[in-house]
TIKE-821841 format. One record per residue: residue in three letters; x, y, z of N, C-alpha, C, O in turn. Coordinates in steps of 0.001 Angstrom, whole numbers, plus 500000, padded with zeros to 6 digits. Atoms other than C-alpha are relative to their C-alpha. Last residue first. Layout:
# TIKE-821841
[pt "ALA"; [X; Y; Z]; [X; Y; Z]; [X; Y; Z]; [X; Y; Z]]
...
//
This chain:
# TIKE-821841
[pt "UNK"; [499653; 499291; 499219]; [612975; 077997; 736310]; [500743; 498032; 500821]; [501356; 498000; 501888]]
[pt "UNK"; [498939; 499493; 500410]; [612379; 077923; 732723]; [500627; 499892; 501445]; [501753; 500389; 501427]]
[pt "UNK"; [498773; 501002; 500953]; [609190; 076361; 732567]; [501604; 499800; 500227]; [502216; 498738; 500116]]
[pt "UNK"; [499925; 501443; 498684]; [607550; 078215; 735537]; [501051; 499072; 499186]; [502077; 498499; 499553]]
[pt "UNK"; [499141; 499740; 498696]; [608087; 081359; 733001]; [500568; 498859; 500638]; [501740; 498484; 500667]]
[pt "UNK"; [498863; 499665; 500620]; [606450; 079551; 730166]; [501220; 500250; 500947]; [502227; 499569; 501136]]
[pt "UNK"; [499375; 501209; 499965]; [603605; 078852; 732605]; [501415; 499746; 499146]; [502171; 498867; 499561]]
[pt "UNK"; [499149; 500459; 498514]; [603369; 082129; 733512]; [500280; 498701; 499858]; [501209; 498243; 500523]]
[pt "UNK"; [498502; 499101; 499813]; [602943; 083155; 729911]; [500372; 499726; 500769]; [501593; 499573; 500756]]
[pt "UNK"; [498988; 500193; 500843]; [600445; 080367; 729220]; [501046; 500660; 500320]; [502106; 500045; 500441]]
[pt "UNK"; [499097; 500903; 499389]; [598617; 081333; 732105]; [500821; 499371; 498975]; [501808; 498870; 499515]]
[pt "UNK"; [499476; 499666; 498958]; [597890; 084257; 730513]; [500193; 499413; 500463]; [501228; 499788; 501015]]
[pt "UNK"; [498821; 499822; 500419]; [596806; 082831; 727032]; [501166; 500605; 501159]; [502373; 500619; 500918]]
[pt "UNK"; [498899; 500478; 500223]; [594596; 080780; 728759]; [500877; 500414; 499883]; [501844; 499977; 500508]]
[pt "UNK"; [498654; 498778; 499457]; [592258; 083668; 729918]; [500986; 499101; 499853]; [501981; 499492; 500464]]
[pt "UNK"; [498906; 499790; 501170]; [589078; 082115; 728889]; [501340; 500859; 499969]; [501592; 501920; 499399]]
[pt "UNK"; [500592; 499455; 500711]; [589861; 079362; 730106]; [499015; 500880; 500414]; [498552; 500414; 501455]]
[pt "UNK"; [499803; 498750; 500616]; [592252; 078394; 732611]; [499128; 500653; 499034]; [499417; 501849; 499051]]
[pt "UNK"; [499783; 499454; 499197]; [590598; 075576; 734163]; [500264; 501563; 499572]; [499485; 502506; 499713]]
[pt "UNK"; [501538; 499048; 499446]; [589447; 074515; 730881]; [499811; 500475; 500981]; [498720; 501039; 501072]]
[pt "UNK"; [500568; 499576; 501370]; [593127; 073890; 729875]; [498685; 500736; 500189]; [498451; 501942; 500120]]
[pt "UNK"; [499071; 498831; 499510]; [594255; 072310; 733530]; [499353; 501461; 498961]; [498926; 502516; 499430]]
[pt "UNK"; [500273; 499637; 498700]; [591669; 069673; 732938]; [500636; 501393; 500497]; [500056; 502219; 501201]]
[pt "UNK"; [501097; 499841; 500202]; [592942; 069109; 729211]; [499216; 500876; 501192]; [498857; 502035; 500987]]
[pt "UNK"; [499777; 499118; 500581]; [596655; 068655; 730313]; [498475; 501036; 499633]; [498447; 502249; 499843]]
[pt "UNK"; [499940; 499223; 499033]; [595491; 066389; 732996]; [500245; 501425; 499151]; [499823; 502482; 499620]]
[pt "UNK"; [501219; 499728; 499341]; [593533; 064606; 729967]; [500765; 500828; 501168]; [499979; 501751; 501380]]
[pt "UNK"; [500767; 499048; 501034]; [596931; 064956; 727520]; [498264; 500333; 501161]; [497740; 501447; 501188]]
[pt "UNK"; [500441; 500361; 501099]; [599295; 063439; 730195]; [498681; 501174; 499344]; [498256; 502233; 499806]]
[pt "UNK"; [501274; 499104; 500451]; [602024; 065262; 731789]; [498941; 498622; 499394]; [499539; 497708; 498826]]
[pt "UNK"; [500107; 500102; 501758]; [604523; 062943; 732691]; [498515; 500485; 500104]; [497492; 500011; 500599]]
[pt "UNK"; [498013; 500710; 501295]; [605898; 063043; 736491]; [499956; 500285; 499010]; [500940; 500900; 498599]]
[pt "UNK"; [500915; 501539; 500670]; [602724; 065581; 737642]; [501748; 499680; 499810]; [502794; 500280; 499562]]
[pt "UNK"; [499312; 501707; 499897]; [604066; 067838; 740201]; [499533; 499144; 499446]; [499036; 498180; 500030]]
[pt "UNK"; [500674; 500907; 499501]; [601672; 070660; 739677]; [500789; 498602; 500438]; [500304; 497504; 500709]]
[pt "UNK"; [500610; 498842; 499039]; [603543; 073751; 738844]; [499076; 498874; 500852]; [498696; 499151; 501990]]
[pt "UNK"; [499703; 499593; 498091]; [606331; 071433; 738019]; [499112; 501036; 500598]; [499430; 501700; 501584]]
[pt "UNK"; [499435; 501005; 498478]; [604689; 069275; 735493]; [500116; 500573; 501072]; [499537; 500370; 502140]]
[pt "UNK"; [501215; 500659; 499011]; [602417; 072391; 733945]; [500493; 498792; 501300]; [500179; 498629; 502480]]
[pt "UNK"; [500110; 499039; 498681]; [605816; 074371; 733286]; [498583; 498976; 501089]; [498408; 498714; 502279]]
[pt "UNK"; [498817; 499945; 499571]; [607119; 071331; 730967]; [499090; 500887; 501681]; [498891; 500488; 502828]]
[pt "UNK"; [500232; 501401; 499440]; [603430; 071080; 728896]; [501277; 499835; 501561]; [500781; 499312; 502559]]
[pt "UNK"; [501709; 499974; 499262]; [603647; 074955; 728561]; [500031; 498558; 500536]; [500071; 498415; 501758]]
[pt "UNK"; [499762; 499591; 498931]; [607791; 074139; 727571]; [498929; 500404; 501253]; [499089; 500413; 502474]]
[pt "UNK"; [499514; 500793; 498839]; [606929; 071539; 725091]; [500260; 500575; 501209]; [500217; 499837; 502194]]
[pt "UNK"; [498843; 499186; 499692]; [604437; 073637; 723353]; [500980; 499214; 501013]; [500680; 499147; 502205]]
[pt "UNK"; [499394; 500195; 500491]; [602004; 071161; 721249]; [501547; 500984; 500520]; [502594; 501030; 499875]]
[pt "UNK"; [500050; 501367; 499769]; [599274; 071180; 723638]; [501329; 499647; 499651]; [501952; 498949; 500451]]
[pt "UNK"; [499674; 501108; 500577]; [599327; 074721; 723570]; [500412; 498511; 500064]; [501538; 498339; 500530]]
[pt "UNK"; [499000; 500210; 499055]; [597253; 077328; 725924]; [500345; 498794; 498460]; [499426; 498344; 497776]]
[pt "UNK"; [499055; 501199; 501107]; [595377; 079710; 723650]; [500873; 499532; 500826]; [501720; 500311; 501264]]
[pt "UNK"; [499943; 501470; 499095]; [592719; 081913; 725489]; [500265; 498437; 499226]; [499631; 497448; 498859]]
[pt "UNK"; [499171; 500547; 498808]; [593485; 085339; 725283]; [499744; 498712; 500223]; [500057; 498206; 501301]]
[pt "UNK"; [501356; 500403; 499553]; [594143; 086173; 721842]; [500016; 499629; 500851]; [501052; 499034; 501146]]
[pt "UNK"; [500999; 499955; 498741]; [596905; 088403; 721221]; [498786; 499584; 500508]; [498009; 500302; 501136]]
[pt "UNK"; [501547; 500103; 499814]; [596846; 088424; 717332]; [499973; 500413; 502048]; [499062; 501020; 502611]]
[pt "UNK"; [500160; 498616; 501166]; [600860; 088876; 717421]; [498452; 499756; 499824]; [499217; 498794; 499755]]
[pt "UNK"; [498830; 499424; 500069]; [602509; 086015; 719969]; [499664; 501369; 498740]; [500533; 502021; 498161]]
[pt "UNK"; [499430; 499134; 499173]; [599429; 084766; 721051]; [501215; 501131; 499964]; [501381; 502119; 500680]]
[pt "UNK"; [501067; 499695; 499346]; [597569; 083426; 717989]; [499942; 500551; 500988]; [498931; 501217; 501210]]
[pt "UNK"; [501011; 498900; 501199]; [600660; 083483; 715932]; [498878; 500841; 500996]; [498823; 502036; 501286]]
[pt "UNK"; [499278; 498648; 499339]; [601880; 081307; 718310]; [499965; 501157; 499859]; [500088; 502100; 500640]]
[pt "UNK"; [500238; 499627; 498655]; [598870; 078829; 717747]; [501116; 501043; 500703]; [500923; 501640; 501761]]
[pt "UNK"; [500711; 499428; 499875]; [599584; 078908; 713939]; [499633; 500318; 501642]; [499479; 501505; 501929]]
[pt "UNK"; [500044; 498730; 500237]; [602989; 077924; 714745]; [499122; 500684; 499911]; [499320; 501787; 500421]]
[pt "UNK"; [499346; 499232; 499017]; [602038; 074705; 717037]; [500409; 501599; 499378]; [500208; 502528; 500161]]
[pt "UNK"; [501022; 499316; 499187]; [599022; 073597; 714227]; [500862; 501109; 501354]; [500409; 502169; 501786]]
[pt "UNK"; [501050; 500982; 499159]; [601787; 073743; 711701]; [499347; 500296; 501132]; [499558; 501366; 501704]]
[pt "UNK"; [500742; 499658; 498814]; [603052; 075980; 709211]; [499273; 498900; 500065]; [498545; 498280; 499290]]
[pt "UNK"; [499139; 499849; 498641]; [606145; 074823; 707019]; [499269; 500637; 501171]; [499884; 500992; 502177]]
[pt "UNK"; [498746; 500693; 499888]; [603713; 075231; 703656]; [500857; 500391; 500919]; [501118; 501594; 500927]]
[pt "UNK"; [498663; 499368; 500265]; [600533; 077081; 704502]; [501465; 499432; 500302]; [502061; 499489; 501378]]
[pt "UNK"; [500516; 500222; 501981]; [597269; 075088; 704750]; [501559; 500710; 499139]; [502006; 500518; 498008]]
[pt "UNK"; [499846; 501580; 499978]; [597817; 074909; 708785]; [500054; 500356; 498555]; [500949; 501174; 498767]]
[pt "UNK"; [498571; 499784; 499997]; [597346; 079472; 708312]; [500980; 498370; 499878]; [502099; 498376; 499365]]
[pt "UNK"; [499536; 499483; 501346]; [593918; 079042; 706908]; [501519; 499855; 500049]; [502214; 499493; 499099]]
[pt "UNK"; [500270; 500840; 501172]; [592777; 076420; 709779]; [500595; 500559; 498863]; [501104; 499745; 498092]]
[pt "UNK"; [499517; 501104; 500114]; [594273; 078018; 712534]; [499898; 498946; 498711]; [500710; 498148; 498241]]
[pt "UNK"; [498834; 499885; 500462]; [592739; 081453; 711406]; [501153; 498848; 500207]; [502151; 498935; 499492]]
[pt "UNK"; [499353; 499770; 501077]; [589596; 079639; 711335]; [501074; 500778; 499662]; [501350; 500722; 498464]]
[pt "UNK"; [500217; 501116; 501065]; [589632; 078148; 714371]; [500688; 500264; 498920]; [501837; 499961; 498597]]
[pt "UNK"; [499272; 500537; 499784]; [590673; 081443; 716548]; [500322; 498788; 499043]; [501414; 498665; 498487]]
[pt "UNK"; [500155; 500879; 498437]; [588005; 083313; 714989]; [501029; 499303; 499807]; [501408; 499058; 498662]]
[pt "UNK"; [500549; 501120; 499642]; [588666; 086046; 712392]; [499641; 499108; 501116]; [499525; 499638; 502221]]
[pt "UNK"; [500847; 499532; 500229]; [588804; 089883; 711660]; [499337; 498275; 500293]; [498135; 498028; 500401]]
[pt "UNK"; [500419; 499523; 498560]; [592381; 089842; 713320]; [498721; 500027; 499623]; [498283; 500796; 500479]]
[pt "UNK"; [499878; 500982; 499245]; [593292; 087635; 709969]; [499619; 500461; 501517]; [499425; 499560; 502332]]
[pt "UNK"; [501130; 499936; 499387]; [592082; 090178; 707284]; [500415; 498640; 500968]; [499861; 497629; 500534]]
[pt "UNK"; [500825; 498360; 499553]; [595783; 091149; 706442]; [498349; 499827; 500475]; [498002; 500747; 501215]]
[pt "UNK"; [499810; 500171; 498430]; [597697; 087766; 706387]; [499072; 501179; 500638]; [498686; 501389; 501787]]
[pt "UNK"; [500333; 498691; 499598]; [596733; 087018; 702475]; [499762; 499968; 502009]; [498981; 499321; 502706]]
[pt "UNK"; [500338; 499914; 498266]; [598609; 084326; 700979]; [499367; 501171; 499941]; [499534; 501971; 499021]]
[pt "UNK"; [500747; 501535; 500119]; [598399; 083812; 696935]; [499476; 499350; 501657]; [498685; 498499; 502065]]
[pt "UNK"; [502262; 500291; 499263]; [597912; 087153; 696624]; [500032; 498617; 500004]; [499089; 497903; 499665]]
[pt "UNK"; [501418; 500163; 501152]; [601456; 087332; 694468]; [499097; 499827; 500829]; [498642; 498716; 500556]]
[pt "UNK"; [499932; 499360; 501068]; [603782; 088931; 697262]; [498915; 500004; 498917]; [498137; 500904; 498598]]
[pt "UNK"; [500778; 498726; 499848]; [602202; 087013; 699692]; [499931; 501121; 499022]; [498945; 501744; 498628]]
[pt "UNK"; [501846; 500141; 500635]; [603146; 083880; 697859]; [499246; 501162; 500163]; [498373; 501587; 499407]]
[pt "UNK"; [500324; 500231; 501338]; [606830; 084986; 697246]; [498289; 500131; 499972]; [497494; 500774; 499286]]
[pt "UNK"; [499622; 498793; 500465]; [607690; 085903; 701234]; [499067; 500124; 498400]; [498126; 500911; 498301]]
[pt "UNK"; [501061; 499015; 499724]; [605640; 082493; 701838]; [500026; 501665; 499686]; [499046; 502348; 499389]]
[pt "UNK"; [501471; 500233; 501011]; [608193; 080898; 699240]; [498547; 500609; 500965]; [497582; 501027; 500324]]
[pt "UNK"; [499978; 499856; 501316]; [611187; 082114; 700952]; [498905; 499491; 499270]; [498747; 500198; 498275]]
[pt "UNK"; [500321; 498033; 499912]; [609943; 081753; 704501]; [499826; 500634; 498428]; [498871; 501246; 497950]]
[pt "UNK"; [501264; 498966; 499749]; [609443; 078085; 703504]; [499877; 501222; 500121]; [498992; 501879; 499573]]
[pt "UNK"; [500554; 499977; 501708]; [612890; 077339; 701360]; [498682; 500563; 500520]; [498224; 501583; 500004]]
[pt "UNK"; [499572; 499189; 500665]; [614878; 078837; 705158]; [499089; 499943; 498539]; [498833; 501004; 497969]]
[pt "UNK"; [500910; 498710; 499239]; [612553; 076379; 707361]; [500826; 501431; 498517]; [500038; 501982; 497749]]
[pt "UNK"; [501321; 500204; 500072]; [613548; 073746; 705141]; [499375; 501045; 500950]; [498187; 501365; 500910]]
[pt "UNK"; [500446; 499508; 501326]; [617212; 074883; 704831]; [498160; 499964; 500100]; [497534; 500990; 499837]]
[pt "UNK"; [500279; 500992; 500858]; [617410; 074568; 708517]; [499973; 500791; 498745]; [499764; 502001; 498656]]
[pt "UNK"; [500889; 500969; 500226]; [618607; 077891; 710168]; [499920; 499076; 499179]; [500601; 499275; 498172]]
[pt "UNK"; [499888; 501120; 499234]; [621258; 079966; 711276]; [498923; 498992; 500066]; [498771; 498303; 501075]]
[pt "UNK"; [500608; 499474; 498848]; [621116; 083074; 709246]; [500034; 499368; 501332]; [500063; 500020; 502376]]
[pt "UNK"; [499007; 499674; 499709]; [622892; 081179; 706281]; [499993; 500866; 501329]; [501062; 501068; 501905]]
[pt "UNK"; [499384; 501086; 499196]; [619740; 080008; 705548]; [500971; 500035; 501098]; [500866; 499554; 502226]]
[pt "UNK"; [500658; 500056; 498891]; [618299; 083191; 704683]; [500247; 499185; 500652]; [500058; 499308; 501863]]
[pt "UNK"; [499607; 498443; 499013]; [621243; 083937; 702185]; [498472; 499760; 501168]; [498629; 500659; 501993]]
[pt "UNK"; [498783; 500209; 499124]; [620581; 080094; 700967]; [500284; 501128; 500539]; [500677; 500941; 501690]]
[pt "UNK"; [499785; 500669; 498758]; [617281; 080905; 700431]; [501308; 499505; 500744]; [501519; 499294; 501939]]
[pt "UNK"; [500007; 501423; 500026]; [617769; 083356; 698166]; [499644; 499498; 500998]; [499599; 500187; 502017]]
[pt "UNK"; [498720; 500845; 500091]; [617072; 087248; 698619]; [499709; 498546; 500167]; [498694; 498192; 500766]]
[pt "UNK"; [498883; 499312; 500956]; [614562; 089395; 696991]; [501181; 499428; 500244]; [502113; 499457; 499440]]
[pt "UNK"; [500557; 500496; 500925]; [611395; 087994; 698540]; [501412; 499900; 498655]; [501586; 499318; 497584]]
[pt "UNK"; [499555; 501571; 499706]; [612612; 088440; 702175]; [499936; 499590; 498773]; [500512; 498503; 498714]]
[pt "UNK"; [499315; 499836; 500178]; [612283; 092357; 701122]; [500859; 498339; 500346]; [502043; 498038; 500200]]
[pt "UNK"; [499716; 499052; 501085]; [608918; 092609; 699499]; [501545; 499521; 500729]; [501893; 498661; 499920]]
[pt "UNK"; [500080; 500714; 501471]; [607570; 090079; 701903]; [501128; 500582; 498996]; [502038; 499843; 498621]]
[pt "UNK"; [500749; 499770; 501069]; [609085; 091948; 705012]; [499818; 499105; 498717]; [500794; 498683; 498097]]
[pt "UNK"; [500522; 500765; 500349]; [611401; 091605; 707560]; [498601; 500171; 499130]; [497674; 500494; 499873]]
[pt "UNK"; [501389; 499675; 499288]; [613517; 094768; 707402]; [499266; 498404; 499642]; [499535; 497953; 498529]]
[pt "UNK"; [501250; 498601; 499802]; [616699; 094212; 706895]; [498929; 499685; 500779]; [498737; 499150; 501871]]
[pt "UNK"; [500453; 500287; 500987]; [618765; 090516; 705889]; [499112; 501444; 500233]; [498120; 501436; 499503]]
[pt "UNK"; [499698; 500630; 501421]; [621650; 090272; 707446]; [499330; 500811; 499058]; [499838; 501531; 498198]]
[pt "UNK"; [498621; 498507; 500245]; [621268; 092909; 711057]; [500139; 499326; 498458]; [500352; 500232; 497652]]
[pt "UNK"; [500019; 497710; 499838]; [617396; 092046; 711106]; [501075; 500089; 499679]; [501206; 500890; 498753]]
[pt "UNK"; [500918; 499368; 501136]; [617984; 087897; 710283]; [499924; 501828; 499915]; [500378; 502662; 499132]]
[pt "UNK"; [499015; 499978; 501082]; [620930; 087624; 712632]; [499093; 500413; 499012]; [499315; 501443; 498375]]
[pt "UNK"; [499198; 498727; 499888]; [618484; 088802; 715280]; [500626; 500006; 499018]; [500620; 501067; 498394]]
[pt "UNK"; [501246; 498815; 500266]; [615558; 086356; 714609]; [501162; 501395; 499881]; [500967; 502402; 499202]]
[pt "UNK"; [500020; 500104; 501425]; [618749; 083568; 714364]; [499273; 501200; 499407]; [499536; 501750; 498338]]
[pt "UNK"; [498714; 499244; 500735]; [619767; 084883; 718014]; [500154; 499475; 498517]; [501242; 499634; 497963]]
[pt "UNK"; [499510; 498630; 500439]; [616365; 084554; 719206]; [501257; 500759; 499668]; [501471; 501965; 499546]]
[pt "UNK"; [501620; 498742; 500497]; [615136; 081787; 718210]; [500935; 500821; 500009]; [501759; 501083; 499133]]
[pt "UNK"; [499568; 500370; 501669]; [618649; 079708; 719543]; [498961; 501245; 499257]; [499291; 502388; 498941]]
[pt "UNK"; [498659; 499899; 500118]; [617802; 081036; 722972]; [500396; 500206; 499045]; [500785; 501322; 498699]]
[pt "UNK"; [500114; 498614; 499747]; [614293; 080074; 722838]; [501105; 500854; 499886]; [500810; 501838; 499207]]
[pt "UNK"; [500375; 499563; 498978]; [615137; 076593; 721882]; [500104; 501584; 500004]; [500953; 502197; 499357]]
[pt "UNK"; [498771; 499672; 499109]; [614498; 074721; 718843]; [499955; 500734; 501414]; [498881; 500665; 502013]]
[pt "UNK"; [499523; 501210; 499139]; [611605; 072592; 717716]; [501596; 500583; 500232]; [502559; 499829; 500379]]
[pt "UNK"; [500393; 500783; 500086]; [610241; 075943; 715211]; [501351; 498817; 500438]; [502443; 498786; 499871]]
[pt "UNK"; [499895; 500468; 498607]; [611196; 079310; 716489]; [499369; 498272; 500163]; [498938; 497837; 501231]]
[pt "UNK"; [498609; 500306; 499655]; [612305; 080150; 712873]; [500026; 499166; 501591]; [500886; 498398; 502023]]
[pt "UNK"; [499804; 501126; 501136]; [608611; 079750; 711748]; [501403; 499352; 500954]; [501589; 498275; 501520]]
[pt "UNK"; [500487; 500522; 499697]; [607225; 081841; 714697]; [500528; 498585; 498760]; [500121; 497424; 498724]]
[pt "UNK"; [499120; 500160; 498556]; [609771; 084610; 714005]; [498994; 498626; 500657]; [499445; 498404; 501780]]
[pt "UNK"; [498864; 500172; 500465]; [608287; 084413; 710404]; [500986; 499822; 501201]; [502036; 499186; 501117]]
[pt "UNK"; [500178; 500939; 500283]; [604636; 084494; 711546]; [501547; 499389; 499604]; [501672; 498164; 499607]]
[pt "UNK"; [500354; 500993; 498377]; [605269; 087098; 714319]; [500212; 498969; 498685]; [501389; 498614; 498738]]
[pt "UNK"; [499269; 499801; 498736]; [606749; 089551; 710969]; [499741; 498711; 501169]; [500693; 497947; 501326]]
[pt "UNK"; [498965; 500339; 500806]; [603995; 088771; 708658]; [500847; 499549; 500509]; [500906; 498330; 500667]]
[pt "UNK"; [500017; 501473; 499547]; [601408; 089214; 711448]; [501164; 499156; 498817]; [501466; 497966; 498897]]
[pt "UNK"; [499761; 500094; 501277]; [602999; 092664; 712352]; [499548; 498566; 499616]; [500208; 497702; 500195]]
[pt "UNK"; [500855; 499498; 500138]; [601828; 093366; 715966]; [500053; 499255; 498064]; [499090; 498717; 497517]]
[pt "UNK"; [499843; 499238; 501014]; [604737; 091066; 717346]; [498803; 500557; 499355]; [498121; 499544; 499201]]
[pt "UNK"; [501122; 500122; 501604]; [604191; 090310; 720765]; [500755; 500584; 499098]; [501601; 501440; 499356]]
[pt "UNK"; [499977; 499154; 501501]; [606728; 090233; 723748]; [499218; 499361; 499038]; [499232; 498169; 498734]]
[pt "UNK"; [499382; 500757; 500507]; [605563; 088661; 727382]; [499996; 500905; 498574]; [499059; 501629; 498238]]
[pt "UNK"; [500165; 499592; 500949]; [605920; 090301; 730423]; [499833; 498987; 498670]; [500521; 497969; 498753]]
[pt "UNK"; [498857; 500252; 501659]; [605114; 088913; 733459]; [500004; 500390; 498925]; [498863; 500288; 498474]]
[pt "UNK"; [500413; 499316; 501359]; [603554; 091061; 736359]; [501010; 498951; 499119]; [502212; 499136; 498930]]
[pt "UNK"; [500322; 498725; 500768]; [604251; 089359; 739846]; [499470; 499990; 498654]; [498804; 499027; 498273]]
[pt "UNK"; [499398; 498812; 501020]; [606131; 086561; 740173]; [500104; 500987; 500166]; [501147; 501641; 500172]]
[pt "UNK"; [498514; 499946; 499552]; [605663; 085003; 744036]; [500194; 500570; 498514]; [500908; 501565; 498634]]
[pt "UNK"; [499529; 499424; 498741]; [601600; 085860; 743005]; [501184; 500216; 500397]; [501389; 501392; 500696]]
[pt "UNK"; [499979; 498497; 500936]; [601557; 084393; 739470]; [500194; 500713; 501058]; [501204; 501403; 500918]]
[pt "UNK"; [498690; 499803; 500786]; [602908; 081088; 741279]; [499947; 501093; 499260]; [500966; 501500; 498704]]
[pt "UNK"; [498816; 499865; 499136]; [600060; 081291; 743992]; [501462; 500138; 499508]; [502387; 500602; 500174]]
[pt "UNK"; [500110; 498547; 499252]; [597276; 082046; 741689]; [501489; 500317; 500588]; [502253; 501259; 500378]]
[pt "UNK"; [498674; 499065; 500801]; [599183; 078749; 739147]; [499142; 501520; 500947]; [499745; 502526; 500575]]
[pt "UNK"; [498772; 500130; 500390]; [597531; 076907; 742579]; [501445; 500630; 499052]; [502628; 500809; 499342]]
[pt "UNK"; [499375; 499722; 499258]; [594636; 078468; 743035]; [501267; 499975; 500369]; [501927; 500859; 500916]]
[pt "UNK"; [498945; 500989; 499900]; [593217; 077505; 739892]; [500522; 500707; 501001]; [500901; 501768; 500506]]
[pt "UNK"; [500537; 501657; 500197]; [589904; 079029; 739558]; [501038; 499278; 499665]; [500879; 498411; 498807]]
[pt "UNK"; [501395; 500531; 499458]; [590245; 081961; 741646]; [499862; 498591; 499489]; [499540; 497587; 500125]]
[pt "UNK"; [499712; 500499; 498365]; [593764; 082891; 740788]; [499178; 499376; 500884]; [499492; 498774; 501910]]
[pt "UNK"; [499116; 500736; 500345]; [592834; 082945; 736902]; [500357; 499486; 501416]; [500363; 498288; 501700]]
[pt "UNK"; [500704; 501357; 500624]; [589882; 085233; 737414]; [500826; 498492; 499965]; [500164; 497460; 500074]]
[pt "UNK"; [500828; 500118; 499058]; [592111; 087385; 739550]; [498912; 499169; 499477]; [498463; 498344; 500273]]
[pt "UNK"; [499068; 500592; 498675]; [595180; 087772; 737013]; [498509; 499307; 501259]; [498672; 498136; 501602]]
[pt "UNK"; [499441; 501318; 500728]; [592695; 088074; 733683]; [500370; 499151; 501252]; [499965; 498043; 501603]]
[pt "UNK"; [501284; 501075; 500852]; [590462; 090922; 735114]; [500614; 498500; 500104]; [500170; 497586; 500799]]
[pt "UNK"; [500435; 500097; 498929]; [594103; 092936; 737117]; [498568; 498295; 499452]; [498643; 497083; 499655]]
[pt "UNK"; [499703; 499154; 498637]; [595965; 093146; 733663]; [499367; 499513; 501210]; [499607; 498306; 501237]]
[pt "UNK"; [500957; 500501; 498887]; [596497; 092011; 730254]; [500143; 500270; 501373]; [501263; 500480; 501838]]
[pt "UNK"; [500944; 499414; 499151]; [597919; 092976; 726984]; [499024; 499237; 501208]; [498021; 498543; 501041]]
[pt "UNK"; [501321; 500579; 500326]; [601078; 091499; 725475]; [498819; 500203; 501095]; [498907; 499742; 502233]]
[pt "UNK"; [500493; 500884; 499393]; [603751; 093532; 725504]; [498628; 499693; 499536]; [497825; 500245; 498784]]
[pt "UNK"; [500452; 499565; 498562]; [604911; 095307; 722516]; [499448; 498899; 500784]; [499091; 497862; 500225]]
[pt "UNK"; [500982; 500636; 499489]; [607017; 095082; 719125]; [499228; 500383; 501642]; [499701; 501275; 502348]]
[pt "UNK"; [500449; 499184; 499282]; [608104; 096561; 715910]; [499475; 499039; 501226]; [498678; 498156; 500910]]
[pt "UNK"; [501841; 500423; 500339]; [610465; 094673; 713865]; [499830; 500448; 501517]; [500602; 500391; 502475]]
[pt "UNK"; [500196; 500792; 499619]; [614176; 096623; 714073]; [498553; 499908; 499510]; [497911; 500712; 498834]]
[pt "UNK"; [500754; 499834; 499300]; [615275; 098665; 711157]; [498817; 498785; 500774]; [497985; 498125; 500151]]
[pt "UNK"; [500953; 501074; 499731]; [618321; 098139; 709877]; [498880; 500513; 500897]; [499184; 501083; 501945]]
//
């Protein structure tokens, strides 16, 4: 089996010190961190398929279905997701309905009916918009996509329960709402995708 390839996600001194300046507050929680890492997939095939499985479960779960997939099923790949059923992808630990989508995006790429390969050549929008159009992708997977293997830096999600989660306790709100969410949003910009990671962190803690 050969694992899917991956690396941190790029950012350094620029991002951290822009970010500490105009929210002082997540400054002071990237500060008691440090450096967070967060894993990318370079492959957008690959991120988009670990971005499927990571759909309304928990991080945890993700990644021990993403694993069963590598030792089951190989290499993730069109060509080689294309060749087994959905019930053998199912059987991985996932919904059937996430299991019939992989299986038919495996298929479409195969025939040209997807194409993932000029997608670093676009803007944030429109790769949200091409990838939404793709059966079992919604606006929250295309946006993981957008960090989790594009690396773009300034994608915070509306739709991430644990980003919304970290914002309560970095700020003590009771219930997030969508305008503090907003406020926080253009605070961070354009370097969202870095407080995204620390806010992930903050999530968890």
């Amino acid at each position: 089996m050969a694992a899917v390839e991956t690396k941190f996600f790029d950012y350094g001194r620029k991002e951290i010190e822009y970010l500490s300046n105009s929210d002082p507050v997540l400054g002071d929680a990237m500060a008691r961190f440090g450096r967070v890492e967060r894993e990318v997939i370079p492959d957008p095939f690959a991120a988009l398929i670990n971005a499927i499985i990571g759909q309304l479960i928990s991080v945890s779960s993700a990644k021990t279905v993403w694993s069963r997939m590598q030792e089951s099923l190989g290499d993730i790949s069109p060509e080689n997701l294309s060749a087994v059923s959905a019930d053998e992808i199912q059987r991985c630990g996932m919904i059937m309905k996430k299991a019939i989508s992989i299986s038919e995006l495996s298929k479409d790429i195969l025939q040209g009916k997807v194409c993932l390969n000029n997608l670093r050549q676009l803007p944030d929008q429109e790769i949200i918009r091409y990838l939404t159009t793709i059966k079992g992708v919604g606006l929250w997977t295309a946006e993981m996509l957008l960090i989790n293997c594009l690396e773009r830096p300034d994608v915070v999600s509306w739709g991430d329960i644990a980003i919304r989660r970290g914002m309560e306790k970095l700020y003590d709100f009771p219930k997030l709402t969508k305008d503090q969410f907003e406020v926080c949003k253009s605070r961070y910009s354009p370097y969202g995708s870095v407080a995204s990671i620390y806010l992930w962190k903050i999530s968890i803690l």
